[in-house]
TORKOL-4160 file (C-alpha; in steps of 0.2 Angstrom, whole numbers, padded with zeros to 4 digits, m for minus):
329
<pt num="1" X="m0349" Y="1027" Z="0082"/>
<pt num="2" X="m0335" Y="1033" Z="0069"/>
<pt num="3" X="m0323" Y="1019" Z="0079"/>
<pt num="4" X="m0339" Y="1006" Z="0076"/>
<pt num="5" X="m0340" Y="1006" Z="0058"/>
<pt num="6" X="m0322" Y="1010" Z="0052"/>
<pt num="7" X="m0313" Y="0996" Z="0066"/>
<pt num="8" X="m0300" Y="0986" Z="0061"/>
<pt num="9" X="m0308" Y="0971" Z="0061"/>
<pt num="10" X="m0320" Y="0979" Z="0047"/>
<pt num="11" X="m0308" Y="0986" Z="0036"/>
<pt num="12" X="m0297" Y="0967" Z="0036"/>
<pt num="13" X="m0316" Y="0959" Z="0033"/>
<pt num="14" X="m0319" Y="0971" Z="0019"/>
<pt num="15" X="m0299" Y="0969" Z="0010"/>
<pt num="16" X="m0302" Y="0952" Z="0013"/>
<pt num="17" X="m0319" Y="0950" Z="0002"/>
<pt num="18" X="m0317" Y="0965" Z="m0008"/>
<pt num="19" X="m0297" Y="0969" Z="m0011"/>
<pt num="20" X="m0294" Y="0953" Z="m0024"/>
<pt num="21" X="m0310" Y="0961" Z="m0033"/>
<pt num="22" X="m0304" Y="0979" Z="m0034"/>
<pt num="23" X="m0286" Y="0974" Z="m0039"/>
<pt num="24" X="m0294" Y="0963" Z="m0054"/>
<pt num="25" X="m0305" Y="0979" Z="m0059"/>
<pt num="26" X="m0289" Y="0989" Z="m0057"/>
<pt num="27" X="m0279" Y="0977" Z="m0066"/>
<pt num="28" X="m0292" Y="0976" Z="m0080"/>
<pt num="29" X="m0293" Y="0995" Z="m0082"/>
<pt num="30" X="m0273" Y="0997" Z="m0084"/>
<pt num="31" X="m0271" Y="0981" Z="m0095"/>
<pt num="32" X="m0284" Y="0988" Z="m0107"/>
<pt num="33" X="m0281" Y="1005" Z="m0107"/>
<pt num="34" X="m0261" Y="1000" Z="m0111"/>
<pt num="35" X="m0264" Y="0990" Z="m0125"/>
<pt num="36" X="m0278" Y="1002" Z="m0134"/>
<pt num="37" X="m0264" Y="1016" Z="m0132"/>
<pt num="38" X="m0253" Y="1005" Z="m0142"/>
<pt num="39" X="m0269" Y="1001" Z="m0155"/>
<pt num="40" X="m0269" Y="1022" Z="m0156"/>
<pt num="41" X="m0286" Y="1019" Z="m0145"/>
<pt num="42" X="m0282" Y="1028" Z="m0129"/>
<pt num="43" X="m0298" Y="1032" Z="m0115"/>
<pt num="44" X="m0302" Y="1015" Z="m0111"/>
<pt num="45" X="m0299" Y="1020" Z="m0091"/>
<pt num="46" X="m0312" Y="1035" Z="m0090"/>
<pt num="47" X="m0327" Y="1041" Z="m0082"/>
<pt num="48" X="m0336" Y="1037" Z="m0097"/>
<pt num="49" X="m0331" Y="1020" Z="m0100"/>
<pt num="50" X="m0338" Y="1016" Z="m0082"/>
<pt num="51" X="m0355" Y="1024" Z="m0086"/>
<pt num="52" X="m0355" Y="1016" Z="m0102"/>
<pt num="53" X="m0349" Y="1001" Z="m0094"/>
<pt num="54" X="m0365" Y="1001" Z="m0080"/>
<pt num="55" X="m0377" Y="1007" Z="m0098"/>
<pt num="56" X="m0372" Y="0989" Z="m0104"/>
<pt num="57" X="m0373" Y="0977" Z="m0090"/>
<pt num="58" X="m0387" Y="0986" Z="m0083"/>
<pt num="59" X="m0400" Y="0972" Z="m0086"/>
<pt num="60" X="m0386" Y="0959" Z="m0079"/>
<pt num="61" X="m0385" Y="0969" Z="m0065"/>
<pt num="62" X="m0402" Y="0970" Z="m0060"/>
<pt num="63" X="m0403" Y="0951" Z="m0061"/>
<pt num="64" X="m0389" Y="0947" Z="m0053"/>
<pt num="65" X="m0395" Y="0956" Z="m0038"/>
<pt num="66" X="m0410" Y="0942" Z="m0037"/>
<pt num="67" X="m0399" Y="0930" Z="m0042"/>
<pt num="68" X="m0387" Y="0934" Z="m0027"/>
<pt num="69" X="m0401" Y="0932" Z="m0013"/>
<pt num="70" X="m0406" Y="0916" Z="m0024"/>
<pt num="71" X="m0388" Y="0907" Z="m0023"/>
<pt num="72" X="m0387" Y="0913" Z="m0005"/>
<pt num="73" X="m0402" Y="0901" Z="m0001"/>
<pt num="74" X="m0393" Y="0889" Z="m0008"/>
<pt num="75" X="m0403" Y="0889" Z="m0025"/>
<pt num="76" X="m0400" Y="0895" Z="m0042"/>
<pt num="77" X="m0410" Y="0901" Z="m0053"/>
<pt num="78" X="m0410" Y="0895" Z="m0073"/>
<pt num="79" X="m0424" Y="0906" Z="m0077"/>
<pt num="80" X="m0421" Y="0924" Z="m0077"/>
<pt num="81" X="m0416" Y="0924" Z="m0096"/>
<pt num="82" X="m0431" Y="0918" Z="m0101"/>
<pt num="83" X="m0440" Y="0927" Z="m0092"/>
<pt num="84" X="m0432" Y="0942" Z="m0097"/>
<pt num="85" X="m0438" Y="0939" Z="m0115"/>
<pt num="86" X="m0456" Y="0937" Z="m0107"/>
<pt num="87" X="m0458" Y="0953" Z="m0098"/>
<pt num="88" X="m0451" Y="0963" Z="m0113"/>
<pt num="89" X="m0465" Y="0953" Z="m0125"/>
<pt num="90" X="m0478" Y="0958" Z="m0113"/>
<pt num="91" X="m0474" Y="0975" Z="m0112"/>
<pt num="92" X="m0470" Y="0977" Z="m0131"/>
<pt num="93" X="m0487" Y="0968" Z="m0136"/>
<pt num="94" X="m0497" Y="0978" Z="m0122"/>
<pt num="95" X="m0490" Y="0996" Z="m0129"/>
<pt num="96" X="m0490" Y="0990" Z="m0149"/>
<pt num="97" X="m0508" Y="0983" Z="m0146"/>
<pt num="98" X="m0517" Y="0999" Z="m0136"/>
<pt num="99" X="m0506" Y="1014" Z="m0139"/>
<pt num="100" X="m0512" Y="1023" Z="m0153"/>
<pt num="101" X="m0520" Y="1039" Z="m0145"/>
<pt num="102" X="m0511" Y="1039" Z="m0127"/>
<pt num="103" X="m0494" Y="1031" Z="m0124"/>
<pt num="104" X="m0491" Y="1032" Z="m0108"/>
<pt num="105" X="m0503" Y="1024" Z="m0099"/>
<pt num="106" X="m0502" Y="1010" Z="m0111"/>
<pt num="107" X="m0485" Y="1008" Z="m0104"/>
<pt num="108" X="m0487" Y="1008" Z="m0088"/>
<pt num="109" X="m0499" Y="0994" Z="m0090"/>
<pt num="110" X="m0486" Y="0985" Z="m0100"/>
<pt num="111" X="m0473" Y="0986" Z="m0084"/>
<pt num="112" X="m0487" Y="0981" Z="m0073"/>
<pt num="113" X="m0489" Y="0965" Z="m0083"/>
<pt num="114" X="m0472" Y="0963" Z="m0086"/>
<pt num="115" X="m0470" Y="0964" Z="m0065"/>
<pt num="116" X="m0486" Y="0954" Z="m0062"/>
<pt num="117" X="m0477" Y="0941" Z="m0074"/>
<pt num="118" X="m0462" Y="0939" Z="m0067"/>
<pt num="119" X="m0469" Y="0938" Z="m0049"/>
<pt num="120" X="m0480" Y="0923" Z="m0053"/>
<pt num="121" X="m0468" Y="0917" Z="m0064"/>
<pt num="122" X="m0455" Y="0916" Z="m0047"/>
<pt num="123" X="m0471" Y="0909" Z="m0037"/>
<pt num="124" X="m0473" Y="0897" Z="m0045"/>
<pt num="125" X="m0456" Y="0891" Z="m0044"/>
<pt num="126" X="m0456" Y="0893" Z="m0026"/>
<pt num="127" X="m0471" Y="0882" Z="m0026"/>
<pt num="128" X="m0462" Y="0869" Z="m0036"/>
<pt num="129" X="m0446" Y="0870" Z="m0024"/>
<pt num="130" X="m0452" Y="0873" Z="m0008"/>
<pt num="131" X="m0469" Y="0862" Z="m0008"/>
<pt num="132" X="m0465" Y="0850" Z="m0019"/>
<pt num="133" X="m0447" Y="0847" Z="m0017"/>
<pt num="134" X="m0442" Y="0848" Z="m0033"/>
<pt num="135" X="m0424" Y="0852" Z="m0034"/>
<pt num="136" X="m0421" Y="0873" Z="m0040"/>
<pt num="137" X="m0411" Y="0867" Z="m0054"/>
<pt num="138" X="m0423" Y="0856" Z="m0063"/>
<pt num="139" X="m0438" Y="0867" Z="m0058"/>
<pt num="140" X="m0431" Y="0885" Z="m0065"/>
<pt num="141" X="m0424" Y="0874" Z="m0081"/>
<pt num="142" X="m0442" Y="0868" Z="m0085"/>
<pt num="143" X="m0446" Y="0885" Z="m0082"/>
<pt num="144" X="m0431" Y="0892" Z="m0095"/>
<pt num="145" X="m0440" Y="0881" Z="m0110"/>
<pt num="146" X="m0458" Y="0884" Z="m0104"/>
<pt num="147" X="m0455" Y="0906" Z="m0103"/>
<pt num="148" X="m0446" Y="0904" Z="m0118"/>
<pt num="149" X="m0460" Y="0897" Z="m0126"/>
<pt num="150" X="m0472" Y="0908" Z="m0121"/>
<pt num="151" X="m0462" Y="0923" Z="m0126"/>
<pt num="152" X="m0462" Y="0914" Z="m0146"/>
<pt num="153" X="m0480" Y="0909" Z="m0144"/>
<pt num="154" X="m0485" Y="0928" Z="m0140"/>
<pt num="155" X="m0482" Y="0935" Z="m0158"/>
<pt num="156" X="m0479" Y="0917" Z="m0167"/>
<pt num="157" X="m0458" Y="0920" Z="m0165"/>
<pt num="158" X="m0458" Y="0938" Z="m0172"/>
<pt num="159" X="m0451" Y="0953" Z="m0166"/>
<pt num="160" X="m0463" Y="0968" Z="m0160"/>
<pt num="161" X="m0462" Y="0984" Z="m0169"/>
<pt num="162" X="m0462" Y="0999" Z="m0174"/>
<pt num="163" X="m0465" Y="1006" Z="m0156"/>
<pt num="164" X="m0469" Y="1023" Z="m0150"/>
<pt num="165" X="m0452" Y="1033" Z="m0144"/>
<pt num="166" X="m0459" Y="1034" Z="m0127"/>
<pt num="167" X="m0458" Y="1016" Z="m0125"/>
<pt num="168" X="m0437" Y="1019" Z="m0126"/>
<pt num="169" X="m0438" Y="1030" Z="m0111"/>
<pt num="170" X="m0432" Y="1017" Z="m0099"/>
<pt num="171" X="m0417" Y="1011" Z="m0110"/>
<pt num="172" X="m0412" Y="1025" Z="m0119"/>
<pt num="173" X="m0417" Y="1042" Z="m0109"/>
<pt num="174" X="m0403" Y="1052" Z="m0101"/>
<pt num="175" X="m0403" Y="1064" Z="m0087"/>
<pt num="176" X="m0393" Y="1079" Z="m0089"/>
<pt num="177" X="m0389" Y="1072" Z="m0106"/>
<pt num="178" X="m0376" Y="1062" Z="m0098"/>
<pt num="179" X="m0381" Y="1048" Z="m0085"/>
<pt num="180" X="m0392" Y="1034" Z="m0094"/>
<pt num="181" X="m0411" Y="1032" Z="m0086"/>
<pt num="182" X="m0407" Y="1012" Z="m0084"/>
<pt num="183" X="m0391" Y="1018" Z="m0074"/>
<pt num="184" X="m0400" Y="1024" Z="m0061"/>
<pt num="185" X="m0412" Y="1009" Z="m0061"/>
<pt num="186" X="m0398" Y="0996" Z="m0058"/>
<pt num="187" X="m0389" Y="1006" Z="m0044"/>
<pt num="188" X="m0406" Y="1009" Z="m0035"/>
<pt num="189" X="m0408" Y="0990" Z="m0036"/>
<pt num="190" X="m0391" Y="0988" Z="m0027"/>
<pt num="191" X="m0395" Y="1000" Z="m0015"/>
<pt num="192" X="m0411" Y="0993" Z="m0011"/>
<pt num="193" X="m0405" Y="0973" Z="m0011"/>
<pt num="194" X="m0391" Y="0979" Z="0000"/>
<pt num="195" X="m0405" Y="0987" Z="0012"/>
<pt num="196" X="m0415" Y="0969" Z="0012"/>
<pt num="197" X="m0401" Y="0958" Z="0012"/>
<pt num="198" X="m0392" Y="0966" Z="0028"/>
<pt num="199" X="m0405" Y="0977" Z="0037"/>
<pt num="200" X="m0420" Y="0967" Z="0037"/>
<pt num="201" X="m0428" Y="0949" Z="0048"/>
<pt num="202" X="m0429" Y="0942" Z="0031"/>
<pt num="203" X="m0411" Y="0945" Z="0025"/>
<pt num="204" X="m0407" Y="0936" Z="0039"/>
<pt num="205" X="m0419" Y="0922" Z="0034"/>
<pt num="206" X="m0409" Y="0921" Z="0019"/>
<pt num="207" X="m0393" Y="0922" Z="0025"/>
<pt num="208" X="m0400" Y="0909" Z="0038"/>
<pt num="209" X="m0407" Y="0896" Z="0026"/>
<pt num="210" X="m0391" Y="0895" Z="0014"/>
<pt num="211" X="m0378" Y="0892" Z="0029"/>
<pt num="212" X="m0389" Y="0878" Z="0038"/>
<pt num="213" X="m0408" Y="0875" Z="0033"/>
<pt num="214" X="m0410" Y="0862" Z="0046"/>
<pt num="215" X="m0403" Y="0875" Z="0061"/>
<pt num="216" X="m0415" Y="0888" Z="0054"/>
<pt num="217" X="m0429" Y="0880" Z="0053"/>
<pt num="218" X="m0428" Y="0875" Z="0070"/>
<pt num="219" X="m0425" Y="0893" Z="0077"/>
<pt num="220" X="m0440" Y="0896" Z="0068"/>
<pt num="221" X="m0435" Y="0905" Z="0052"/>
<pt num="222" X="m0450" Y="0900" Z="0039"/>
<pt num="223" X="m0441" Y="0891" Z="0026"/>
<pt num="224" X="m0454" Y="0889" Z="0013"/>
<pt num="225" X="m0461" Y="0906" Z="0013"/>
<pt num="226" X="m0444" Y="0914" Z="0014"/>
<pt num="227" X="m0438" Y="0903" Z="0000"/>
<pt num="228" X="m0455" Y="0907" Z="m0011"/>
<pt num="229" X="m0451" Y="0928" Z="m0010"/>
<pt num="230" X="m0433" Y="0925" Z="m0015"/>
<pt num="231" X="m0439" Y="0917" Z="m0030"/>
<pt num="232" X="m0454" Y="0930" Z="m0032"/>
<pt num="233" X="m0440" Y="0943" Z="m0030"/>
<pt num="234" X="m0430" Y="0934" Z="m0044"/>
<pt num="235" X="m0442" Y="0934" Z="m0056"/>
<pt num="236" X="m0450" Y="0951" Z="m0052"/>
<pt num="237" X="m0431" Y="0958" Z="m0055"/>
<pt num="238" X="m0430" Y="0946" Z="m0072"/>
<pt num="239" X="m0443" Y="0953" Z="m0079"/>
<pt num="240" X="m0440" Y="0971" Z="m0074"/>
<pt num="241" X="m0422" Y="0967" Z="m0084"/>
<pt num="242" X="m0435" Y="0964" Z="m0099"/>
<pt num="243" X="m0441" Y="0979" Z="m0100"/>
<pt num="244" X="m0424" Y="0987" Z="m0098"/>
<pt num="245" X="m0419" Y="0981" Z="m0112"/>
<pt num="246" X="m0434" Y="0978" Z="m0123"/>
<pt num="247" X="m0432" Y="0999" Z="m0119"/>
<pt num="248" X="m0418" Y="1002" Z="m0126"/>
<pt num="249" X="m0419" Y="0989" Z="m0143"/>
<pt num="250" X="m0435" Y="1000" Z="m0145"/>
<pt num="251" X="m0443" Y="0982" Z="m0149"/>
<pt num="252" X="m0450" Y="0967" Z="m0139"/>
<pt num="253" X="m0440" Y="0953" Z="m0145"/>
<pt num="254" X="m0442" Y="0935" Z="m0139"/>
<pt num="255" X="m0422" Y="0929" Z="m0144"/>
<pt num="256" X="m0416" Y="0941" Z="m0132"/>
<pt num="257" X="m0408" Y="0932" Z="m0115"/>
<pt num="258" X="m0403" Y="0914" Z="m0123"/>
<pt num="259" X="m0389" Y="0912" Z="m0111"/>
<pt num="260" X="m0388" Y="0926" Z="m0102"/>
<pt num="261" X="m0392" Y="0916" Z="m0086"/>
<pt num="262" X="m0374" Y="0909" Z="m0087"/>
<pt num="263" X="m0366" Y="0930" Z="m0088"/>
<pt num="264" X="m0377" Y="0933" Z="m0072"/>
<pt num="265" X="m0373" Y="0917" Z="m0063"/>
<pt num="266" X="m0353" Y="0922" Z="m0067"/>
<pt num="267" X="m0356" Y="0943" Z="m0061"/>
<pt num="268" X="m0364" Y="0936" Z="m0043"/>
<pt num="269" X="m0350" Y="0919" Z="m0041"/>
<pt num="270" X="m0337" Y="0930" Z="m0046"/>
<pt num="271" X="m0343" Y="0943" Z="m0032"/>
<pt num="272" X="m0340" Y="0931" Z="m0020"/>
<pt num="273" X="m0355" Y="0923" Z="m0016"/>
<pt num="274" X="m0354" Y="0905" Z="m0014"/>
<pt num="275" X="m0362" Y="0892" Z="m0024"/>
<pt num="276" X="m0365" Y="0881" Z="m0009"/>
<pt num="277" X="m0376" Y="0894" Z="0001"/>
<pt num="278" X="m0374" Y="0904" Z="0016"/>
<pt num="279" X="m0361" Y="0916" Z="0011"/>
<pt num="280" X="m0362" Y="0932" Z="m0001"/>
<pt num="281" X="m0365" Y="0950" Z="m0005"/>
<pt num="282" X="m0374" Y="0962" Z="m0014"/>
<pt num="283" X="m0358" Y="0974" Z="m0015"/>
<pt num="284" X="m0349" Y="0959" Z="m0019"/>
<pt num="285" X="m0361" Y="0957" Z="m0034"/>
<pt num="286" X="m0359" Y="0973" Z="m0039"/>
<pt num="287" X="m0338" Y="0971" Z="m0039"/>
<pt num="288" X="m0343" Y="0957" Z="m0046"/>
<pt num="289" X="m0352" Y="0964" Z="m0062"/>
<pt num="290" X="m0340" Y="0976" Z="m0065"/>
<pt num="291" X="m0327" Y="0964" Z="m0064"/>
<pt num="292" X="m0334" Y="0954" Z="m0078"/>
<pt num="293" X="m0343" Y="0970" Z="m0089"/>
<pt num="294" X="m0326" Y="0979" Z="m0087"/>
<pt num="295" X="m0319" Y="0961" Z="m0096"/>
<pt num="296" X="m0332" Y="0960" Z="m0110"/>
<pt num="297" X="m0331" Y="0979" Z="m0112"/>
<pt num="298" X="m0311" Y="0979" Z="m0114"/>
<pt num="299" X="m0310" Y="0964" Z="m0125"/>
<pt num="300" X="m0323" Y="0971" Z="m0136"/>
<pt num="301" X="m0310" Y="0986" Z="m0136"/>
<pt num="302" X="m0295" Y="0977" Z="m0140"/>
<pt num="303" X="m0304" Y="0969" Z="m0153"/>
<pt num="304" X="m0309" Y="0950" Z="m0148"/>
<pt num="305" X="m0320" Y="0944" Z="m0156"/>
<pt num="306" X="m0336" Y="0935" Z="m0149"/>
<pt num="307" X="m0330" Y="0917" Z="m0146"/>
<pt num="308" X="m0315" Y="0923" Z="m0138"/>
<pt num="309" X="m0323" Y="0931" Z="m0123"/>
<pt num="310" X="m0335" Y="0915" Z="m0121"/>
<pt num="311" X="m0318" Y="0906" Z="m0118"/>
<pt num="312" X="m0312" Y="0921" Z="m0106"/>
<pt num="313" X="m0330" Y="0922" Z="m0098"/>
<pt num="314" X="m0329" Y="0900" Z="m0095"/>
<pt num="315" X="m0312" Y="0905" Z="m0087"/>
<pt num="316" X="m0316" Y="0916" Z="m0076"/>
<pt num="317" X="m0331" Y="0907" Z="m0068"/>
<pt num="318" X="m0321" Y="0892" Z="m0066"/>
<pt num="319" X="m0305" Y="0904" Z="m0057"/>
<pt num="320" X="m0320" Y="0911" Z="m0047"/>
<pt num="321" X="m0325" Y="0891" Z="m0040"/>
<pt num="322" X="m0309" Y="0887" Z="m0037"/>
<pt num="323" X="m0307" Y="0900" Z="m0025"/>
<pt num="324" X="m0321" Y="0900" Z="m0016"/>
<pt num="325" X="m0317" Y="0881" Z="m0013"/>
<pt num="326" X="m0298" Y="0885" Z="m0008"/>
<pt num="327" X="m0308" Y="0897" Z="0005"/>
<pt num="328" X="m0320" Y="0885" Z="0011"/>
<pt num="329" X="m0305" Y="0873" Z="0014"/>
């Protein structure tokens, strides 16, 4: 068994998906850490930086995991940033509406809706995609605009607050007084997507659908049902990102994710999965988003200011194209 897993034909397979991605991570770490020592800011390479690092990107992360199965299918997703906005109104209006006397059950009825939300939300974009052709990109972009304006119309534009302390809980709680709660969230995602996407029949499907439709379909994978719970999962995993972050503003905001979808999009191409379909990871995802988190975090470090990383994000995405097309070729 021990011979099985750690073969040399696995360990070249994982240096050659993985190696590029941890050298950039480990070239990141060094490059930042060197110029904050000679800014008189030295710990950028540090335990804490990486559990801060995870704190920040947690609500990307736990996108990005639906995006990955999403692009694997050959799709994409534009949605997920509105719908982020959405499930953090839902659950902000639900708790700011009932919980005067008992919080927590209030809350819990907000993450249901949230959940519920998201789920139709990615239903219906399945149902736009898979039964009525419509291509993903212009179906999850009328999506963006509709979501988004939902999220306004729920409370007229306006922020939601003051909210009870409980209702931070998700975003801002620690355990031990050191490990943030919605740390614990995104890695369980990982652990759990890498579960569905590699041990499971409809991982499989997926994988099956984004390297030839056509082949799948007529070993008989179920293209449009597969499809529809990728998009459900997508939207379930946007809106669970909501109330992440909606958590930890301490307010249901319905600005929040206006472009998010393109630092998402950039964790899970960057990762290695392919634009085209057929081809991707969730460990590659998660390399991925530290990749890009550990690049925001250190030019936020060095002291670049906003437009600066757009310009280093638009960089890196395109680096990332270009090498998955040199592999392709």
């Amino acid at each position: 068994m021990a011979g099985k897993l750690f073969s040399s034909n696995r360990l070249s397979r994982f240096l050659v998906n993985y190696a590029p991605l941890l050298l950039a991570l480990a070239l990141e770490c060094v490059a930042f850490e060197q110029i904050g020592r000679m800014a008189g800011q030295p710990g950028f390479a540090s335990l804490n930086t990486l559990i801060l690092v995870l704190n920040q990107s947690a609500v990307f992360g736990i996108m990005a995991v639906g995006m990955t199965f999403v692009i694997i299918t050959g799709g994409i997703d534009l949605s997920v940033g509105s719908l982020m906005a959405l499930g953090g109104m839902l659950c902000a209006s639900t708790v700011h509406w009932g919980a005067a006397d008992s919080t927590w059950p209030w809350i819990f009825l907000g993450w249901t809706l949230a959940l519920l939300a998201g789920i139709l939300a990615g239903g219906f974009a399945g149902l736009l995609i898979c039964t009525f052709r419509i291509p993903p990109f212009i179906a999850t972009l009328a999506l963006m605009s509709s979501l988004r304006g939902a999220a306004n119309l729920i409370t007229n534009g306006k922020p939601i607050s003051p909210l009870p302390d409980a209702f931070q809980w998700l975003g801002r709680h620690q355990i031990a007084d050191r490990i943030p709660v919605n740390v614990i969230v995104v890695l369980a995602v990982f652990i759990l997507g890498a579960v569905l996407l590699n041990l499971t029949a409809f991982g499989r499907h997926v994988r099956a659908i984004g390297g030839n439709e056509e082949s799948a379909r007529l070993s008989g994978v179920p293209i449009a049902w597969t499809k529809w719970r990728v998009y459900m999962l997508s939207g379930a995993l946007g809106a669970l990102a909501g109330l992440v972050l909606s958590s930890r503003l301490g307010s249901g905001d319905p600005k929040i994710g206006l472009g998010d979808e393109l630092k998402v999009i950039a964790a899970v191409v960057v990762g290695g999965t392919s634009l085209s379909g057929g081809r991707g990871s969730i460990v590659g995802t998660f390399a991925g988003l530290l990749v890009v988190s550990v690049l925001d975090s250190g030019l936020n470090w060095i002291g670049v200011e906003t437009f600066g990383q757009q310009v280093t994000l638009g960089i890196v995405i395109l680096a990332a194209v270009l090498l998955d097309r040199i592999k392709s070729w």
